[in-house]
Each structure stands twice: as C-alpha cells, then as structure tokens.
C-alpha positions as CSV (number, residue, x, y, z in Angstrom):
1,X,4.6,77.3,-58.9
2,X,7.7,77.7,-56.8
3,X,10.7,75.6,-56.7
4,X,10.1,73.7,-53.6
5,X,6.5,73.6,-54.3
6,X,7.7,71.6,-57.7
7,X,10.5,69.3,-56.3
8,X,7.8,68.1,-53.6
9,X,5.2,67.0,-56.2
10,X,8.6,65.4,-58.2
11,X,9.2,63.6,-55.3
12,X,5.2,62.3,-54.4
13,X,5.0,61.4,-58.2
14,X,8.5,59.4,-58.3
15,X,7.5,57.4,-54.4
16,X,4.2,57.1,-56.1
17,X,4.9,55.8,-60.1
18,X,7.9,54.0,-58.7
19,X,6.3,50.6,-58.0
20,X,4.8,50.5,-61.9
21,X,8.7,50.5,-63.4
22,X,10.2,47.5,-61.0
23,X,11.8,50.4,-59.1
24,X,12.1,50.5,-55.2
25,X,14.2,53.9,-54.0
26,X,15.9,54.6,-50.5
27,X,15.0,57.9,-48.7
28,X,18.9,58.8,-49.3
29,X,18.0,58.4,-53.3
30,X,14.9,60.1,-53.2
31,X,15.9,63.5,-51.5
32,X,19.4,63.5,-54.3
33,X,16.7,62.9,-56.8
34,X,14.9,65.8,-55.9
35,X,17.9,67.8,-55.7
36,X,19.1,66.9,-59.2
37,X,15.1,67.9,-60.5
38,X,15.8,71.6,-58.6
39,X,19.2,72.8,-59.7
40,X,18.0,71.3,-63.8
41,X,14.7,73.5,-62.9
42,X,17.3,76.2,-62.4
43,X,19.3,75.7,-65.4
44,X,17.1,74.4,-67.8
45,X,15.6,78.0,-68.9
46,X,19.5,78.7,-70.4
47,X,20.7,76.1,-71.7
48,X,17.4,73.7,-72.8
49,X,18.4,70.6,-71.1
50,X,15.3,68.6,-71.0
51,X,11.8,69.2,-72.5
52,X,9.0,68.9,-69.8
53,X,5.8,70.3,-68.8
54,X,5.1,69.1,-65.1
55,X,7.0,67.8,-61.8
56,X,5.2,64.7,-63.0
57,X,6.3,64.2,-66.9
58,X,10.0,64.8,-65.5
59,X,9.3,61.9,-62.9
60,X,7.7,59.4,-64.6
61,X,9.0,60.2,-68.6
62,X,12.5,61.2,-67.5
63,X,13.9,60.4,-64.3
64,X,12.3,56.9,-64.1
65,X,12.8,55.8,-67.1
66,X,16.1,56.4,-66.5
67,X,15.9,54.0,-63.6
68,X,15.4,51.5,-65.6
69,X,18.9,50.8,-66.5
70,X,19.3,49.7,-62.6
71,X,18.3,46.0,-63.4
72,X,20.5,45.9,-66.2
73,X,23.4,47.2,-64.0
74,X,25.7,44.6,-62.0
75,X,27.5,45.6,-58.9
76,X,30.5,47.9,-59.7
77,X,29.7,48.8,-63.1
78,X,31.6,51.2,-65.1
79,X,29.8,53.0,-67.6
80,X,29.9,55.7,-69.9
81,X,27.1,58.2,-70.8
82,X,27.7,59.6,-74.5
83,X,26.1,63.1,-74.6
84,X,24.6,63.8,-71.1
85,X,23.3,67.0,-72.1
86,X,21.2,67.2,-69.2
87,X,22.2,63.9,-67.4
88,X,19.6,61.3,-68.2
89,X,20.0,58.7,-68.1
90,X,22.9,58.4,-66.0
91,X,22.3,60.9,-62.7
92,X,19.6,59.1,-61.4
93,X,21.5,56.0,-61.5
94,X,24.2,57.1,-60.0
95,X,21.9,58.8,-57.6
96,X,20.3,55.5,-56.6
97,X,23.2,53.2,-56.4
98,X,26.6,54.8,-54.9
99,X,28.1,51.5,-56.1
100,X,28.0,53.0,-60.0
101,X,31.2,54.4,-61.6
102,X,30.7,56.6,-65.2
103,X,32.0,58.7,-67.1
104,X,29.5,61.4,-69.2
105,X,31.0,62.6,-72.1
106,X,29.0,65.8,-73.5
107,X,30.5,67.8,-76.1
108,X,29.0,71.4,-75.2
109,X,31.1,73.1,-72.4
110,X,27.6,75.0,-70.7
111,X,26.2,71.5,-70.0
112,X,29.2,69.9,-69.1
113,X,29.5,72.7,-66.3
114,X,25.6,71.8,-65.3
115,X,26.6,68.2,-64.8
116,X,29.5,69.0,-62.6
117,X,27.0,71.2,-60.4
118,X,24.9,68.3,-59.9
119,X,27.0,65.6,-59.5
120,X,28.9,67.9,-56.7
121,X,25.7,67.8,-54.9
122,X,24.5,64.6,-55.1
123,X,26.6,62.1,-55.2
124,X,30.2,61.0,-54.1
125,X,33.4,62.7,-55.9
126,X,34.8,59.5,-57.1
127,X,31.6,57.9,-58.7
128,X,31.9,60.1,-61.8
129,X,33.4,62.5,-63.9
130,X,32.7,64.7,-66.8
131,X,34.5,64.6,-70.3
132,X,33.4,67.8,-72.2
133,X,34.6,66.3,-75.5
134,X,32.7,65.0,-78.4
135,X,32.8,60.8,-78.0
136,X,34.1,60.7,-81.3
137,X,37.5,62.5,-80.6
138,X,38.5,60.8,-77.7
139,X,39.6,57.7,-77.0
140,X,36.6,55.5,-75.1
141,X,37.1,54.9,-71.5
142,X,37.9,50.9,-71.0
143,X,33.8,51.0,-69.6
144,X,31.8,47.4,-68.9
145,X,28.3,49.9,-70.8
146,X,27.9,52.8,-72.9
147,X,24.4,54.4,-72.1
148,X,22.9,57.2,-74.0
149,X,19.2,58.6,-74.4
150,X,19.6,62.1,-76.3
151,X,22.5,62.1,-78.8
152,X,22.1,64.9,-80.9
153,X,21.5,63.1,-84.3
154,X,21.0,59.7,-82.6
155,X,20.4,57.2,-85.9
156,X,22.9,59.4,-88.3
157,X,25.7,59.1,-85.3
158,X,25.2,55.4,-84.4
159,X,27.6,53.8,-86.3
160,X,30.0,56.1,-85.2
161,X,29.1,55.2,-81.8
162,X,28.6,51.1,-82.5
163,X,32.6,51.3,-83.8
164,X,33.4,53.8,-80.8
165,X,32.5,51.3,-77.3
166,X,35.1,48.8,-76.2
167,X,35.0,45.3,-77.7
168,X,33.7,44.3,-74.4
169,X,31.1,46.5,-73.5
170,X,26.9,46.8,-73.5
171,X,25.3,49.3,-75.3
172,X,21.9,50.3,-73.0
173,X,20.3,52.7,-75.8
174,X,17.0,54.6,-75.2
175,X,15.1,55.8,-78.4
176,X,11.9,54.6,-80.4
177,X,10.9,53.2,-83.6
178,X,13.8,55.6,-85.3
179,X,16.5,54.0,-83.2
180,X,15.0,50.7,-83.9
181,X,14.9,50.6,-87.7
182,X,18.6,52.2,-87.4
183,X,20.0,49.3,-85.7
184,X,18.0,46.6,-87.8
185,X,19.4,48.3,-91.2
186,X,22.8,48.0,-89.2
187,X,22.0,43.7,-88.6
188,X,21.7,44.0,-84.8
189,X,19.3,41.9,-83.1
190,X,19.0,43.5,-79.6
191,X,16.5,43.4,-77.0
192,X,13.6,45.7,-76.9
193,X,12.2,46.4,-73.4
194,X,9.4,48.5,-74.4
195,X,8.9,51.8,-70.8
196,X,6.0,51.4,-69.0
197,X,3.5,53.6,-69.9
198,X,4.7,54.0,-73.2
199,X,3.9,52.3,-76.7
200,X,6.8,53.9,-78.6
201,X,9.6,54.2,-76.4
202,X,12.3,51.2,-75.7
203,X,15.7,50.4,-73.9
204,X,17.4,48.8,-76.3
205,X,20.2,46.4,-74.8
206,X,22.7,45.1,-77.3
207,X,26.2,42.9,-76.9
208,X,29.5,44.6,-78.5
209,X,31.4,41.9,-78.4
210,X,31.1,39.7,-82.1
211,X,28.5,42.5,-83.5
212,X,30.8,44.3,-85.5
C-alpha cells in the first residue's frame, strides 16, 4: 500500500470512528491529521515510534484516543507532554484546536527531531515547542496539565513524575490496569474514563494540587 493510498483510508477511518469518541473534527484538522499520520509512516521504520498494523488501528487506537483529551482541555491551555516519543497524545490535539499551547519533553534527541518535523508542518510556530531533555532534569514548565501516554517505564517512573508537575496542574494519564494499580498503591483516587472500544485502556484524570 502506498503512502497516499494509507493516509486516505486514515482519514475515511478517523471522519468515520470520530462520532463513537464524542469527537467532531474541522476539514483544517483532518488534512494536518493526515499529514502528521504520513511523515510518522515515514519515520516510524527508524526510530519505532508507534506500534500499528493498519491506517485504521492508528486512527481509532492512536490518534483518537488521543482526542480525547479535547473535552478535558479549557480554552488556552498550557500543557506539557512528558516523553512524546512519537507525539501522542499531544499532536493531534494541538492539530485540532490552534488555541492549545505545550510543551513535549522527550529525552531521545532522533524523536525529538521527528516532533519538530511535524509540528513545522502542521501547526502554528508558537503553539509548541520541543524539550529534548529527560522531565526529570529539568525544571517543569509553570503548565495548567501534564499529559503523557508512553513513558518508558510508566508505573516505575510515576512518582517521579507525581513530585515533578506544578502544584497547580492536571495530570491527563493514559495507561491500563498497570497504571491503575500504580496510582491506587500511591493513595490517588482519580477518575477513570474507560476509551471506547476498549475494556482495558483508560484516561486517567487526577488533581495535583493537595495529592502529594
């Protein structure tokens, strides 16, 4: 399958699974979408960005999933993406909503230069920059959220990440039942939004401020 031949079914899959995730995307979004799924279908053989089989899974398991941050996303928010790799879940949000600021803060300097590409191409210079620095030895940026979807060891690295984000800030974590036991052996209570389509995957949304 060639490359346009793959970012066309992206597209039909994303206009046609969109509805089932609460989502509603512009025709501006959707052609930066498909832009972002080409140049990662270009990159992804080097440096193992994402794991995917199909136009389809990348749609619906990756990309949209992503989306699902929007509702959870005021006007104007700052946000920082700890380890982007190969930038889900912010990209897509930023894609979608040109109102967005964020940092993404991803320690290995081949992705970091893979997130510049894309966000050169598909959205506005000042919506986001790239920090190619591990989280951990930098000071955080003073952000309203901290996302992140693909930390390399996730659960071992959370505390370090819970003591990291600003007193102020939401943590909008994507993971499973791993994540979740991780945080209840921690005492947090946050919410579970459980992706459509899925029985095992879950945004988790949880308050900084008067957790730790």
């Amino acid at each position: 399958m060639n490359k346009a031949t793959s970012a066309t079914e992206f597209k039909a899959c994303l206009k046609a699974e969109m509805p089932a995730y609460g989502i509603t995307l512009s025709k501006e979004a959707l052609e930066g979408l498909a832009r972002y799924f080409e140049l990662l279908s270009v990159w992804n053989p080097r440096l193992h960005l994402v794991s995917f089989r199909s136009p389809e899974e990348f749609a619906t398991r990756h990309a949209l999933e992503s989306l699902l941050l929007l509702k959870h996303l005021p006007q104007g928010a700052f946000i920082a993406d700890v380890g982007s790799g190969g930038g889900l879940p912010i990209i897509p949000c930023l894609i979608a909503r040109s109102d967005l600021r964020a940092v993404l803060v991803e320690a290995a300097k081949k992705k970091a230069l893979f997130l510049r590409e894309v966000l050169r191409e598909t959205v506005a210079k000042e919506q986001a920059q790239v920090m190619a620095e591990r989280f951990e030895n930098v000071a955080p940026p003073n952000v309203d959220f901290i996302t992140c979807r693909a930390l390399e060891k996730f659960e071992s690295m959370l505390p370090t990440l819970l003591k990291w984000a600003p007193a102020q800030s939401t943590m909008l974590l994507f993971g499973g039942e791993g994540l979740s036991s991780a945080l209840d052996a921690l005492g947090f209570e946050p919410a579970r939004i459980l992706a459509p389509n899925s029985t095992r995957r879950f945004l988790f949304i949880l308050k900084r401020a008067g957790q730790l």
